[in-house]
C-alpha positions as CSV (number, residue, x, y, z in Angstrom):
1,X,10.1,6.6,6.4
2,X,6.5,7.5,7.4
3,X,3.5,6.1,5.9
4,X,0.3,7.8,6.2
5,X,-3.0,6.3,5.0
6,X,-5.5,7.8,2.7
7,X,-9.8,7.3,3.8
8,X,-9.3,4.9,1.1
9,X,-7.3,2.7,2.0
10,X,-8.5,2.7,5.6
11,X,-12.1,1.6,3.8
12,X,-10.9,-0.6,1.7
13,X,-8.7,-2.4,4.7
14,X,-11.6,-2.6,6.8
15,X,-13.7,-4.6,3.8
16,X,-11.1,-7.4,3.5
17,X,-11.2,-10.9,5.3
18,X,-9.2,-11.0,9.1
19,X,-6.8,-13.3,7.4
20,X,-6.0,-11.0,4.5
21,X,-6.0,-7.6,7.4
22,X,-3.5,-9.7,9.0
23,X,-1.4,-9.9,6.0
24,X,-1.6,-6.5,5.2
25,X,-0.9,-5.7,8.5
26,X,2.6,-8.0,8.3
27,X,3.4,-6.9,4.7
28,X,2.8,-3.3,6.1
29,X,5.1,-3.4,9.0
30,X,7.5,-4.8,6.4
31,X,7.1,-1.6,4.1
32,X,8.0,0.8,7.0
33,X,11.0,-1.7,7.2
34,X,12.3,-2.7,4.3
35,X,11.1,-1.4,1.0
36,X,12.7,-3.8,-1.1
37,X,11.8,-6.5,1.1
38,X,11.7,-9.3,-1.2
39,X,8.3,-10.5,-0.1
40,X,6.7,-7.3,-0.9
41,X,7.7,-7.1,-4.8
42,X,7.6,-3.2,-4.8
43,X,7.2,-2.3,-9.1
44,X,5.6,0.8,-10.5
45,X,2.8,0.9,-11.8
46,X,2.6,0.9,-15.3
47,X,0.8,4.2,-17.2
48,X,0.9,6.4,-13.9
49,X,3.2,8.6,-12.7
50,X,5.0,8.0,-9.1
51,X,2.3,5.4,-7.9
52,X,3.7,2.0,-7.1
53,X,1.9,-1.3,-5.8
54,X,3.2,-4.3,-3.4
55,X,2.6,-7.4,-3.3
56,X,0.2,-8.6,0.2
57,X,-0.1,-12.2,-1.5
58,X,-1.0,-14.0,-4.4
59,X,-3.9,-12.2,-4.8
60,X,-4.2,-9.0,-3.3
61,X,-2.2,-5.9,-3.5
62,X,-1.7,-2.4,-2.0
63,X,-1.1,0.5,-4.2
64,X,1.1,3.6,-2.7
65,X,3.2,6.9,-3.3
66,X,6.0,7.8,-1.9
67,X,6.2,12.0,-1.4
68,X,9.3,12.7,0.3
69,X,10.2,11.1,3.2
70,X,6.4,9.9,3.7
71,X,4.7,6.7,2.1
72,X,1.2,7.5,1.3
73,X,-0.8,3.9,1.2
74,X,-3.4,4.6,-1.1
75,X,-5.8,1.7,-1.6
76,X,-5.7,-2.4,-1.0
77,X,-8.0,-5.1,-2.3
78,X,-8.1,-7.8,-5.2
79,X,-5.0,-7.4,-7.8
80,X,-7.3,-6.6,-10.7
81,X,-9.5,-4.0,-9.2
82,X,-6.7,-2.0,-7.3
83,X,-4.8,-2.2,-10.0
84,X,-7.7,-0.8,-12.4
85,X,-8.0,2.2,-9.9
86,X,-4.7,2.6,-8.2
């Protein structure tokens, strides 16, 4: 699969720790992978329609769609707020 990255996720990557980039960048190269890499704990999102999140660590998370053959990472941050505004 591809994965593409919306300005959004590129902004909100950039505003995280270095440790946390680095495991997004890990969890990441696991996505492109191995969706249902066990680490990642791919769900949907509840109350949307065709957005799902996965897991970077305890407590952060990356929210994407998945279009095709293409994965479209659409924001990362704290659990709470990205999954507030997915």
């Amino acid at each position: 699969m591809r994965v593409l990255a919306y300005n959004r996720f590129r902004e909100s990557y950039q505003q995280l720790p270095r440790v946390i980039q680095r495991k997004v960048d890990r969890q990441f190269r696991r996505l492109t992978e191995n969706l249902r890499h066990p680490s990642l704990q791919v769900k949907r999102i509840k109350g949307t329609a065709g957005l799902w999140e996965a897991r970077v660590d305890l407590h952060y998370r990356m929210t994407f769609e998945i279009m095709g053959d293409t994965i479209y990472l659409r924001v990362v941050g704290n659990h709470d707020e990205v999954l507030e505004h997915p």
